[in-house]
C-alpha positions as CSV (number, residue, x, y, z in Angstrom):
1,X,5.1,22.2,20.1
2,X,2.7,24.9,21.5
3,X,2.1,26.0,18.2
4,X,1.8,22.5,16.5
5,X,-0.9,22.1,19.6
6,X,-3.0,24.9,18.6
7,X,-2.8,23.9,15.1
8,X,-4.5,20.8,16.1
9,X,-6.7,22.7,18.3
10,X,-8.1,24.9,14.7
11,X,-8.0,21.7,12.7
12,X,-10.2,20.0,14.7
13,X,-8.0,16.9,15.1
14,X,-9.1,13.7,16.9
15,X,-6.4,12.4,19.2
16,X,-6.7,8.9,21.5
17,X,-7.0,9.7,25.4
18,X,-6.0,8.0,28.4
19,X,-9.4,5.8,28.6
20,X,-9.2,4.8,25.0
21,X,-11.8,7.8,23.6
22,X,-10.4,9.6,20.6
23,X,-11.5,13.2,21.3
24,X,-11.0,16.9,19.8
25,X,-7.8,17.9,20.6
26,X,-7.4,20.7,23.4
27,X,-4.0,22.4,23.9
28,X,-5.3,23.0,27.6
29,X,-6.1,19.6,28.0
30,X,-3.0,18.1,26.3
31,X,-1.9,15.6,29.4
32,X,-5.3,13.7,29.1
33,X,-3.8,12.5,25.7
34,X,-1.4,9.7,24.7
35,X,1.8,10.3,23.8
36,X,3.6,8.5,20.8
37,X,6.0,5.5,21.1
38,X,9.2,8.7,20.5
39,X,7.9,10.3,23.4
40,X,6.3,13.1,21.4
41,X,2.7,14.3,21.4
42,X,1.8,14.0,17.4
43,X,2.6,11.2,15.1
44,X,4.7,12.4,11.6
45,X,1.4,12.0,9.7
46,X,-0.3,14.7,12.4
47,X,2.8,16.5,12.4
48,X,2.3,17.1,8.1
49,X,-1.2,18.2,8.3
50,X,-0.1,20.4,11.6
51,X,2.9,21.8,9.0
52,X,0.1,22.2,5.6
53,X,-2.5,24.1,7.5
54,X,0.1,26.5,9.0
55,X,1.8,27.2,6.1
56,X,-1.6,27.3,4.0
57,X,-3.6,28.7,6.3
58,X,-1.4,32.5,5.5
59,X,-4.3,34.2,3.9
60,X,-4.9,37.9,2.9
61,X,-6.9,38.8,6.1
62,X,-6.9,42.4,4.9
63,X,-10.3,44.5,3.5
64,X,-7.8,45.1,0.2
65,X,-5.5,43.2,-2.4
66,X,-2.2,43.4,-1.8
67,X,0.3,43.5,-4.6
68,X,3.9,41.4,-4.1
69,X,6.8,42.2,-6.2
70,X,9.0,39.5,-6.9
71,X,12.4,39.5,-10.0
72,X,10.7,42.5,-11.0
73,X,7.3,41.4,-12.2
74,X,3.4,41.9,-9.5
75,X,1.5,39.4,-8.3
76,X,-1.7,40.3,-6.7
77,X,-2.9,38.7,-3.6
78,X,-6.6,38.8,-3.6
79,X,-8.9,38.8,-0.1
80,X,-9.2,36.0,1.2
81,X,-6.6,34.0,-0.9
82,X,-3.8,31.5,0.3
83,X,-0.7,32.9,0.0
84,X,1.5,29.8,-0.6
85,X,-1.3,28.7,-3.0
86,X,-0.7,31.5,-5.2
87,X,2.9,31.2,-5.0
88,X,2.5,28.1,-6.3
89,X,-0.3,28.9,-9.0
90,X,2.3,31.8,-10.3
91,X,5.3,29.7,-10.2
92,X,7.2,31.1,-7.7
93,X,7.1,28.1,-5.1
94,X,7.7,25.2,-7.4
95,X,6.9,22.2,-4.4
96,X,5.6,21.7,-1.4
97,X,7.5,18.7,0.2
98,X,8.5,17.2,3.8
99,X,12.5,17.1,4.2
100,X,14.5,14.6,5.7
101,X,15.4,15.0,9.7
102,X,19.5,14.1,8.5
103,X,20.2,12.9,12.2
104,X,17.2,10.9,12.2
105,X,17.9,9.6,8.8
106,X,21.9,8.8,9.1
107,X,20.4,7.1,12.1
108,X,18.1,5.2,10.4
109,X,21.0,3.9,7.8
110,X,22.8,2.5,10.1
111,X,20.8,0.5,12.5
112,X,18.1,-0.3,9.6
113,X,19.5,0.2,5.7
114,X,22.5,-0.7,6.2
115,X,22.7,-3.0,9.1
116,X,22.7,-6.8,7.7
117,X,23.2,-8.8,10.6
118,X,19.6,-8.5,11.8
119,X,18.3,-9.8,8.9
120,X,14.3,-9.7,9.3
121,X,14.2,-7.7,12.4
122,X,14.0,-3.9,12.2
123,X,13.4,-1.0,14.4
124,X,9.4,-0.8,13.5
125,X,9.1,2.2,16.1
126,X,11.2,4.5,14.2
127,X,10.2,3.7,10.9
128,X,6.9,4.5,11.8
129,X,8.2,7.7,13.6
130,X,10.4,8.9,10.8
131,X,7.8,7.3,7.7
132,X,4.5,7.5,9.2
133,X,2.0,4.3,9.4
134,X,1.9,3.5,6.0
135,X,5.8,2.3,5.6
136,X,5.9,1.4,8.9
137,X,3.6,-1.6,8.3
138,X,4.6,-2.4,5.2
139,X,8.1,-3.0,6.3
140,X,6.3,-5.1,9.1
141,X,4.6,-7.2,6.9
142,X,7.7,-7.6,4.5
143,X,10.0,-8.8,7.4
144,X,7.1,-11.0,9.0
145,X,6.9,-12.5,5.8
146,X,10.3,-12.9,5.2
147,X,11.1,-14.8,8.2
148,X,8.4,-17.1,7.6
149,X,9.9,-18.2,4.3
150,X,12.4,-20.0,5.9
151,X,10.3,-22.9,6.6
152,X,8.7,-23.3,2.7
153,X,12.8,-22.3,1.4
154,X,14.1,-25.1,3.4
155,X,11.4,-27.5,2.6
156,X,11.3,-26.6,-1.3
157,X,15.3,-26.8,-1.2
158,X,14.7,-30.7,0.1
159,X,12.0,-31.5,-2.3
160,X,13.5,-30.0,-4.9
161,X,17.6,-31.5,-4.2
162,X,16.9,-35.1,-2.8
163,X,15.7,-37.2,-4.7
164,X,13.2,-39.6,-2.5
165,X,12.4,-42.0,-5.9
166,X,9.1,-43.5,-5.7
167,X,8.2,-42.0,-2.9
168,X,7.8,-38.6,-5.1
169,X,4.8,-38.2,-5.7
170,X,4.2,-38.9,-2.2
171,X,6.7,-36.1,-1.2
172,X,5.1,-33.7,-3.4
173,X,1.3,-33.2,-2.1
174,X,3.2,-33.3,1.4
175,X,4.5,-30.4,0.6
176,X,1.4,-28.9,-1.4
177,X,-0.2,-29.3,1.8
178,X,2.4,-28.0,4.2
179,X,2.6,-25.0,2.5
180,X,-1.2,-24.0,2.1
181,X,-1.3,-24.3,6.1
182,X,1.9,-22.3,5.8
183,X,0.2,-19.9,4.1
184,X,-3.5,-19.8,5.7
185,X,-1.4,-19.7,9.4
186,X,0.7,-16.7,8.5
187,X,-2.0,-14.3,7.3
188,X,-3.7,-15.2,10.2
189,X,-0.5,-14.5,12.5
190,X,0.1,-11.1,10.7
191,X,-3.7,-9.8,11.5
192,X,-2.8,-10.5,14.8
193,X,0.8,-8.8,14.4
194,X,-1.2,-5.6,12.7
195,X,-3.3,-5.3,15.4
196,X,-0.6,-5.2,18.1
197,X,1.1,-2.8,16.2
198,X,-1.5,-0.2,16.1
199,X,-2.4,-0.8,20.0
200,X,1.5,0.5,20.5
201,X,1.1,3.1,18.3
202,X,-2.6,3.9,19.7
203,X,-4.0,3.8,16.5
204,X,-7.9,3.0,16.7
205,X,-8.7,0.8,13.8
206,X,-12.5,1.3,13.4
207,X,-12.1,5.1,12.8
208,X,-8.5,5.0,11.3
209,X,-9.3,3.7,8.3
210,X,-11.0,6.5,6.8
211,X,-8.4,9.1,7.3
212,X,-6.4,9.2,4.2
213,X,-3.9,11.6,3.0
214,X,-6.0,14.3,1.6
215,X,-4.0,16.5,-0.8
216,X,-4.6,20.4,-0.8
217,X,-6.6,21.6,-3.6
218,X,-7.1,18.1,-5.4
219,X,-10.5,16.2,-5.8
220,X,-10.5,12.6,-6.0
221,X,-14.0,12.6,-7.8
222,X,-15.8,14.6,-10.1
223,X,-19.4,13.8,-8.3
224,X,-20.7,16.2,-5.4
225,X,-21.9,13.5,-2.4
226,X,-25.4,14.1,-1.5
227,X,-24.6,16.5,1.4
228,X,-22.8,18.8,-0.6
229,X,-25.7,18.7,-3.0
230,X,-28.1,19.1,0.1
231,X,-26.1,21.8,1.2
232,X,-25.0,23.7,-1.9
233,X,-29.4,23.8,-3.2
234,X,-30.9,23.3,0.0
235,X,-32.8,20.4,-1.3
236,X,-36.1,19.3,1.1
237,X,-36.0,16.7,3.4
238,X,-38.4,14.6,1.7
239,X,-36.3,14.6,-1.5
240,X,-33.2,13.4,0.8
241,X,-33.9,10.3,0.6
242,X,-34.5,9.9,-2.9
243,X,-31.1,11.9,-3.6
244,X,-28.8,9.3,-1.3
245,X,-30.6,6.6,-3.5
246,X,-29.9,7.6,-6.5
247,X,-26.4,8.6,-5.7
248,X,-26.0,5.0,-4.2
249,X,-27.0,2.9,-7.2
250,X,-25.6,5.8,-9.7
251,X,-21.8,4.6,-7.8
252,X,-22.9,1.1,-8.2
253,X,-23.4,1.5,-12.1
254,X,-20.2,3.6,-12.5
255,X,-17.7,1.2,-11.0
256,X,-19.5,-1.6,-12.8
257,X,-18.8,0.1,-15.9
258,X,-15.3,0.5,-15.1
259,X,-14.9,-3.0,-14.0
260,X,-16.3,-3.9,-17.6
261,X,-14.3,-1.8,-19.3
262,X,-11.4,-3.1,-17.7
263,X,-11.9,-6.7,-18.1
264,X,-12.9,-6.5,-21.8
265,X,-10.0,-4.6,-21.9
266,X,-8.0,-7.9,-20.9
267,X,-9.8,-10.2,-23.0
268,X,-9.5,-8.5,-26.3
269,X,-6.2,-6.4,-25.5
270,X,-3.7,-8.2,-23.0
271,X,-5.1,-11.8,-23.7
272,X,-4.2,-12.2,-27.3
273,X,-0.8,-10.8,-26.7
274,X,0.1,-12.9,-23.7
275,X,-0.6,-15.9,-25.2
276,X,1.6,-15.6,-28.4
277,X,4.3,-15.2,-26.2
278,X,3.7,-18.4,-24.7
279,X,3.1,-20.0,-28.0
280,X,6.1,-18.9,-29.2
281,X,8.0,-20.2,-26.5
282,X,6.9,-23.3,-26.8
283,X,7.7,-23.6,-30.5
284,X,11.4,-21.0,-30.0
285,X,13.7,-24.4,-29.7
286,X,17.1,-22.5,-28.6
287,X,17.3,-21.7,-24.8
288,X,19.2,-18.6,-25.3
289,X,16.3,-17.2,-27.7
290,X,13.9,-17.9,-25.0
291,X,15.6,-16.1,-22.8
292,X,16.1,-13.5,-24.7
293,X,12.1,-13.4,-25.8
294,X,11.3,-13.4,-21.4
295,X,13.5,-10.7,-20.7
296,X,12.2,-9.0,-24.0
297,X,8.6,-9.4,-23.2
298,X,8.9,-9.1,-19.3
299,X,10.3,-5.5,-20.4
300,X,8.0,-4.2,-22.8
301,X,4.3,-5.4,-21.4
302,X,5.5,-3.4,-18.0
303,X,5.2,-0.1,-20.1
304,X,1.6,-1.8,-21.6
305,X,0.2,-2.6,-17.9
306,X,1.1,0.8,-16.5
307,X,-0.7,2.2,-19.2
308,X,-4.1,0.3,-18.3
309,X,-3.0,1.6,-14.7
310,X,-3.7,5.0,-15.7
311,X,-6.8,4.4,-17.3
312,X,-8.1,2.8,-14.4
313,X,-6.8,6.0,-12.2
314,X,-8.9,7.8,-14.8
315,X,-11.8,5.9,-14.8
316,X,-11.8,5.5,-10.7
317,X,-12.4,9.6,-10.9
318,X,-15.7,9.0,-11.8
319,X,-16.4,6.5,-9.0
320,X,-18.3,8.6,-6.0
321,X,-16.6,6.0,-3.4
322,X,-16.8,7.9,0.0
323,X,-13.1,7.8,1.2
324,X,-9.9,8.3,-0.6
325,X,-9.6,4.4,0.8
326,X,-12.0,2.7,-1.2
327,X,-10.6,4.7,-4.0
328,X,-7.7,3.6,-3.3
329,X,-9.0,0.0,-2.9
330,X,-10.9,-0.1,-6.2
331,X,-7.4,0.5,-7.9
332,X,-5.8,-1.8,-6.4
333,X,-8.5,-4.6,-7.6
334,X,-8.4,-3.0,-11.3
335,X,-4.7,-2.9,-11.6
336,X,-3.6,-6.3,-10.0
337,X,-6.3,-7.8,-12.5
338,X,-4.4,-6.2,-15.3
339,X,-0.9,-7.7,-13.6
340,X,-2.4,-11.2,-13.0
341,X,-3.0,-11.3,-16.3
342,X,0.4,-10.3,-17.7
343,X,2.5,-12.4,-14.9
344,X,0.3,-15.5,-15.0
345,X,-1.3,-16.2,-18.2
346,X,1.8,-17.2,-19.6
347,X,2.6,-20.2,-17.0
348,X,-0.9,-21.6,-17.1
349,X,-0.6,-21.6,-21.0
350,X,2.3,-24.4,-20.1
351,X,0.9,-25.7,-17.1
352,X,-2.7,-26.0,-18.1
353,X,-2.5,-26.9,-22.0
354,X,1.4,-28.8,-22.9
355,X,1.8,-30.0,-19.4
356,X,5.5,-29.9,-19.7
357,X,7.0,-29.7,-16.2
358,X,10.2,-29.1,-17.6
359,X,9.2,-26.3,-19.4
360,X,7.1,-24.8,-17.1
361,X,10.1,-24.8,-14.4
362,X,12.4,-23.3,-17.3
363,X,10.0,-20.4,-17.4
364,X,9.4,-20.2,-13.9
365,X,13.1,-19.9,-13.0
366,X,13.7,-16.7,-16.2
367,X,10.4,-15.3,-15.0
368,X,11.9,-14.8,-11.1
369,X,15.4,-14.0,-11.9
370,X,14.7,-11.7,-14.9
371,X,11.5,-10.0,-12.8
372,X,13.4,-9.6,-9.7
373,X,16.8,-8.0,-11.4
374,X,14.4,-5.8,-13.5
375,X,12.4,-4.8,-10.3
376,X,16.1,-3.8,-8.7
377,X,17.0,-2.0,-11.7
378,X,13.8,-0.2,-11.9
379,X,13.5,0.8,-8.5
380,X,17.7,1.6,-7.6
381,X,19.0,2.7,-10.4
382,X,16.7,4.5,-11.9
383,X,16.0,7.1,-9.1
384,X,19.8,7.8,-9.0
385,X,20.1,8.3,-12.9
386,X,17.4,10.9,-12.2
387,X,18.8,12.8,-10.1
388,X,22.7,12.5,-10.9
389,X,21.0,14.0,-14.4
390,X,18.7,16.8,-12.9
391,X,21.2,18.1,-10.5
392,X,23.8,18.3,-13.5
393,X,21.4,20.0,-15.7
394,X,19.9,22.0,-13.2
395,X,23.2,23.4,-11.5
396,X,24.8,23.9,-14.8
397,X,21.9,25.8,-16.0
398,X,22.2,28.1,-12.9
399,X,26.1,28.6,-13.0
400,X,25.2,30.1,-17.4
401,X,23.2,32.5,-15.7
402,X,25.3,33.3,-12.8
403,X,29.0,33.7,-14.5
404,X,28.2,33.5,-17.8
405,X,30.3,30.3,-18.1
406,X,29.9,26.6,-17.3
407,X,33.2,25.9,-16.6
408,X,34.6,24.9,-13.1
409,X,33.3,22.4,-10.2
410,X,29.5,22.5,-9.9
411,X,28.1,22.2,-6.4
412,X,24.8,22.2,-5.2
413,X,24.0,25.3,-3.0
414,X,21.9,23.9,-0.2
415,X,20.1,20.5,1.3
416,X,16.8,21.9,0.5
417,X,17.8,22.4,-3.3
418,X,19.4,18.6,-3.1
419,X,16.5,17.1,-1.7
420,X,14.6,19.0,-4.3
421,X,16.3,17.3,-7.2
422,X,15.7,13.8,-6.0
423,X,12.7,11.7,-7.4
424,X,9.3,11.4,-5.4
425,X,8.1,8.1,-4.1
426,X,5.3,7.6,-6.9
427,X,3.8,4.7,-8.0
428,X,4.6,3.9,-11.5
429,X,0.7,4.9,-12.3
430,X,0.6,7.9,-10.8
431,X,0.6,9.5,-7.2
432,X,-2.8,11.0,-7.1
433,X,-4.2,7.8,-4.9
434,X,-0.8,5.6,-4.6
435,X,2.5,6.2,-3.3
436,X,5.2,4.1,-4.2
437,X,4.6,1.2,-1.8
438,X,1.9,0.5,-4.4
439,X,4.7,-1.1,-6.3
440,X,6.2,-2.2,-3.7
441,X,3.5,-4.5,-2.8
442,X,1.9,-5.5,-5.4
443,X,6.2,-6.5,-6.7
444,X,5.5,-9.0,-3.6
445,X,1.4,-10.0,-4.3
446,X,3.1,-11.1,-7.5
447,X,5.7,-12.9,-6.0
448,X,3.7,-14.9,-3.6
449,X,1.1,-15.8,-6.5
450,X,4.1,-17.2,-8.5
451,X,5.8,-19.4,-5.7
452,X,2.4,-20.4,-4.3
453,X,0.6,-21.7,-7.6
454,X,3.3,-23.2,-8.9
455,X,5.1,-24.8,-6.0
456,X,4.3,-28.2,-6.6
457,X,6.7,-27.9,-10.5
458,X,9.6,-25.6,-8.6
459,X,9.3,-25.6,-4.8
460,X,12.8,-24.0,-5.1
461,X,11.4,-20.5,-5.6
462,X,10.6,-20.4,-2.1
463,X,14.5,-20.2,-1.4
464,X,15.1,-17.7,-4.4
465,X,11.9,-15.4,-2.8
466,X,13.8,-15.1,0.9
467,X,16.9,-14.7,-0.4
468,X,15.1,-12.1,-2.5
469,X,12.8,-10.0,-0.1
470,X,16.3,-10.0,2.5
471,X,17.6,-8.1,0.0
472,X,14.4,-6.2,-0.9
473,X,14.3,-5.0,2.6
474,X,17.6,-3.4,2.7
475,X,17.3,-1.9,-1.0
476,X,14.2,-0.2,0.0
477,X,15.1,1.2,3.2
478,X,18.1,2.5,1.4
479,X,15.8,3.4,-1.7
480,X,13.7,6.0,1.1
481,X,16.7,7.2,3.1
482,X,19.1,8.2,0.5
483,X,18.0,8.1,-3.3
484,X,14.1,9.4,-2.9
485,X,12.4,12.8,-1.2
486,X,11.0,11.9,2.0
487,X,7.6,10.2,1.8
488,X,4.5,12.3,2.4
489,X,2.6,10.7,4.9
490,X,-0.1,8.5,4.8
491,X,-2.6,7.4,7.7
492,X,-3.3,3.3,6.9
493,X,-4.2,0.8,9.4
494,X,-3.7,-2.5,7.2
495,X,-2.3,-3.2,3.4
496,X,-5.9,-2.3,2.4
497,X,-7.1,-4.4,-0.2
498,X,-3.8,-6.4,-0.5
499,X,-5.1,-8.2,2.2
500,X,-7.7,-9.6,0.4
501,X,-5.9,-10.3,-3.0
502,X,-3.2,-12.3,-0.7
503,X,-6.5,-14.4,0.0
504,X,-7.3,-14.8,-3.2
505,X,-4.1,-16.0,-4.3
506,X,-4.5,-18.9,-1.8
507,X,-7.6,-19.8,-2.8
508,X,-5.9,-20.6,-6.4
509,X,-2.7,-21.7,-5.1
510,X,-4.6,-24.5,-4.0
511,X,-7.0,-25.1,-7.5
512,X,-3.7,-24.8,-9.4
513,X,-1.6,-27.0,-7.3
514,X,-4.4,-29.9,-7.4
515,X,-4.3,-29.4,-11.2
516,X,-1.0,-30.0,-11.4
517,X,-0.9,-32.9,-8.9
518,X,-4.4,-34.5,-11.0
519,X,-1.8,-34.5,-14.1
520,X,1.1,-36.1,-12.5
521,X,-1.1,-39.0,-11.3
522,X,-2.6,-38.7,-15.2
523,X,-0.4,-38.2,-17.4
524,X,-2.1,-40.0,-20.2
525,X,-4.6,-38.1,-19.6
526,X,-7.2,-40.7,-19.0
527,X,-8.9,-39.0,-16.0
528,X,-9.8,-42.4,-14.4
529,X,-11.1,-42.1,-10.7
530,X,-7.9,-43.6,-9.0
531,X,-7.4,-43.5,-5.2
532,X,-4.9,-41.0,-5.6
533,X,-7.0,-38.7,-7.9
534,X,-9.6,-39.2,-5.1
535,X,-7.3,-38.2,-2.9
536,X,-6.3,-35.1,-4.4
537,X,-9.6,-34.0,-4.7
538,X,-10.7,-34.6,-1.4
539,X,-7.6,-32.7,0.0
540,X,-8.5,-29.8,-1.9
541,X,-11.7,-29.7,-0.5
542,X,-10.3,-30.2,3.0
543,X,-7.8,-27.4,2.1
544,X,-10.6,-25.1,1.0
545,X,-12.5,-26.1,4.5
546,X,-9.1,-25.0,6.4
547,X,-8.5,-22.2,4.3
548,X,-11.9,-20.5,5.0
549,X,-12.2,-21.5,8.7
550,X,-9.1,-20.6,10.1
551,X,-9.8,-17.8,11.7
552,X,-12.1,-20.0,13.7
553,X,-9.4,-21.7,15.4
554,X,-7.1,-18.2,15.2
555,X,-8.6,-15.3,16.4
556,X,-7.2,-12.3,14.6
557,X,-6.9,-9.8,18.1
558,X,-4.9,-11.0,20.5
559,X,-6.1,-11.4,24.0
560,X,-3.9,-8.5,25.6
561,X,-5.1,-6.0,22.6
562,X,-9.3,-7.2,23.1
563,X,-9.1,-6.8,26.9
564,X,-7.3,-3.3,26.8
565,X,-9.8,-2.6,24.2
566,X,-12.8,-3.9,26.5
567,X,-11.2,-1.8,29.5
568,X,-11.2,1.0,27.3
569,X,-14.6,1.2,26.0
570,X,-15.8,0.6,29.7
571,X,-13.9,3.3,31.1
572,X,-15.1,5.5,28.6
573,X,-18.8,4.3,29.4
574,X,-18.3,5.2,32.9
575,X,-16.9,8.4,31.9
576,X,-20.0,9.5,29.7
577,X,-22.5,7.9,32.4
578,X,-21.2,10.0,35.1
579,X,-20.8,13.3,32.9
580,X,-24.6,12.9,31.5
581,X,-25.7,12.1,35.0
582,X,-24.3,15.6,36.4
583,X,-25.7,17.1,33.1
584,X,-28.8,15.8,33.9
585,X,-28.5,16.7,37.3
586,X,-27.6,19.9,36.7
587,X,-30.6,20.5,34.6
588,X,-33.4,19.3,36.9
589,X,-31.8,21.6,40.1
590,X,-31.9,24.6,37.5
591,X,-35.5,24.1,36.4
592,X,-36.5,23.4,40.3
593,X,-34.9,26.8,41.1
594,X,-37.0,28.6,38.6
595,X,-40.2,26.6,39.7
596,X,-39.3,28.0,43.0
597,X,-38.9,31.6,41.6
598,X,-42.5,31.4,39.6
């Protein structure tokens, strides 16, 4: 721990105090911070950067190369050079990655992965010990969300099982209703969920959010921000200003570009190709072909989308955003739009143009199952074919070399070399910005979009989406614990911009839903002003009213969280009010004594 302190002490590390300040960390000073919830004095994210400046920071410190022999073949170590980073430029050290604490993680399996009688409720604490912040909310918001389902599952299993007659279309916008307030109350109730969780873990969320997970020797962007240009040429005050402008509007223009480049890239790419899918689904009469054609499609255009996922990695190098956040946010926006497109434009081609309930619950119900089992598929099995193949070719490579013969029981010589062999927890579009929860959530921003804009034609997939994310909870614990490497760590304070695409998807959850309400009412399409069409459109606007002004009536902090906060900062006022005064002090009694001198 002491050397893990003065680690922190080099690295210049902020830490949260006793009166709510975050400071420079001081090994001398280390009681005057706050421990973690484990007892401990550094979080597993601070822990990693502790670990990757130690083991980095081993430099050549001498006047001279030195020369290191290694399987018979020298490698020079210059002045001044890294020594793991040239290891790792000669090939000798092939990764750099955290390994799994095995009590903590056997632990972990069996009072979260594989314990199923608590359903939604997990040990948060640990995750966020063991996993960092990142998981740790994540796994928050996917059991909060979980256990709210049960009210739209139970609901949609009514509407969709009893049948009430004539009072149906009475039934229905009472449950369009119900769950937009469903919706608009539990984002709200999760802001104020996220922001208890990071009081316990004494995380402060307005500096937090701008200390991403930097990786060693990568860069983000290709453009030099204006202090490094200011620094590097030693440009004149006088031109400062000019340079930040013309840095500013230069980002502007670049992530317009790639905005443009993206959504052409939908309209003249993914558009044409989504929709003959649709049309030939509605013309395919066989049920089996159809089917068949979902599964097909579902199946190829994931291979299409992670494609323009790349691209927009690519093109986001060129954006000069100022923290590896907003980076990471501008993907987000780019790739959903690319997913939207490929998992909705399909189901508003039935819902919007033929108007075929019937149809458009058929491909509702094959999207969800064949989705969800090739989600499973993609994320379980895969990572264990991986590695069942690696560690039989690896191994077997090394026992040719060893005895000359690959005959006999192959074992793997150590935990380091098994953990080696597994898969990383990368998003499907790379890791350079994403881990894999990238997947993870945006596999449930598309989920929620599907059940929410449709719910009025299958208010059943409310039930098949709990019954979905219970198992998706267990799968992915298992998923980090067992088949993956242990995460790298990432510092987050929220889902980011997930946040605001859940938004979004409530906003057209209720367009969509009034659409499809206007067109039971109309089915002749006549578009008369009826009472009940009046009615629709009057609660949409009422739901657009709630929807935006809820967190009028909800305030996102809770009460305990704002006054420790308000305690805090006032402590911390009083604190630097009493330190100036004796610096001040301190001053004029100094100057008075060499007045006195003179």
């Amino acid at each position: 721990m002491v050397t893990l302190g003065k680690a922190a002490a080099e690295m210049q590390m902020k830490k949260p105090t006793c009166i709510g300040m975050d400071l420079q960390f001081e090994w001398e000073e280390v009681n005057a911070f706050v421990k973690q919830p484990d007892g401990s004095w550094f979080s597993w994210w601070e822990r990693y950067q502790c670990y990757n400046h130690l083991i980095y920071g081993i430099v050549n410190k001498s006047n001279c190369n030195v020369v290191l022999k290694y399987d018979g073949k020298e490698f020079c170590w210059e002045v001044g050079q890294s020594l793991l980073q040239m290891l790792e430029s000669e090939g000798i050290v092939k990764l750099v990655f955290p390994l799994h604490d095995e009590m903590e993680r056997k632990r972990l399996l069996r009072s979260w992965a594989l314990n199923w009688r608590d359903l939604t409720d997990q040990p948060i604490d640990e995750i966020y010990s063991y996993f960092g912040t990142k998981v740790a909310i994540y796994f928050a918001f996917l059991g909060k969300y979980t256990s709210w389902l049960v009210f739209p599952a139970a609901f949609g299993l009514i509407v969709q099982l009893v049948d009430f007659g004539p009072l149906q279309l009475l039934v229905l916008p009472t449950f369009f209703v119900s769950i937009i307030l469903w919706a608009v109350l539990f984002f709200q109730f999760w802001k104020r969920k996220n922001y208890a969780l990071l009081a316990r873990w004494q995380i402060n969320y307005t500096t937090g959010t701008g200390q991403g997970h930097k990786g060693f020797g990568m860069e983000w962007s290709s453009l030099q921000s204006p202090v490094e240009v200011i620094s590097n040429l030693g440009i004149d005050q006088t031109k400062e200003k000019e340079l930040y402008q013309r840095h500013e509007w230069l980002g502007y223009f670049m992530r317009f570009r790639n905005d443009a480049i993206i959504i052409l890239s939908i309209i003249c790419l993914q558009l044409p190709f989504e929709l003959a899918y649709a049309h030939l689904y509605e013309v395919i009469e066989s049920d089996i072909m159809k089917f068949g054609l979902t599964a097909i499609y579902l199946f190829v255009i994931q291979y299409f989308t992670q494609f323009g996922g790349k691209i927009s990695v690519k093109l986001i190098k060129n954006e000069n955003n100022a923290t590896t956040e907003y980076r990471a946010d501008s993907l987000v926006y780019k790739v959903f739009g690319l997913y939207f497109m490929q998992t909705y434009i399909g189901i508003f081609y039935h819902a919007l143009l033929h108007r075929n309930f019937l149809t458009l619950r058929q491909v509702l119900i094959q999207r969800l199952i064949i989705s969800e089992v090739l989600e499973n598929l993609m994320e379980n099995s895969l990572p264990y074919l991986k590695y069942s193949y690696k560690k039989y070719t690896t191994i077997r490579k090394k026992k040719k070399c060893e005895n000359g013969s690959s005959r006999g029981k192959i074992h793997v010589c150590s935990r380091v070399e098994k953990e080696y062999l597994k898969p990383a927890y990368s998003a499907s579009i790379g890791e350079e910005l994403e881990d894999g929860l990238f997947d993870d959530i945006l596999e449930l921003a598309l989920q929620f979009g599907m059940i929410m804009m449709f719910a009025c034609a299958f208010p059943l997939a409310f039930a098949f989406a709990a019954v979905n994310n219970l198992m998706e909870i267990r799968t992915d614990a298992l998923k980090l614990l067992s088949m993956l490497k242990r995460p790298v760590p990432r510092s987050a304070v929220s889902i980011g911009a997930w946040l605001n695409i859940f938004q979004f998807l409530i906003v057209m959850s209720i367009c969509t839903n009034s659409a499809l309400l206007v067109w039971l009412y109309d089915q002749e399409g006549k578009w008369t002003i009826e009472p009940g069409l009046a009615a629709i459109l009057i609660m949409e606007h009422v739901l657009l009213l709630i929807k935006f002004g809820s967190s009028r009536f909800i305030p996102e902090e809770p009460a305990w969280v704002r006054a420790n906060r308000v305690k805090n900062a006032t402590q911390a006022q009083d604190v630097c009010s009493k330190q100036l005064l004796r610096t001040i002090s301190g001053g004029e009694k100094t100057s008075g004594a060499l007045k006195k001198k003179e």
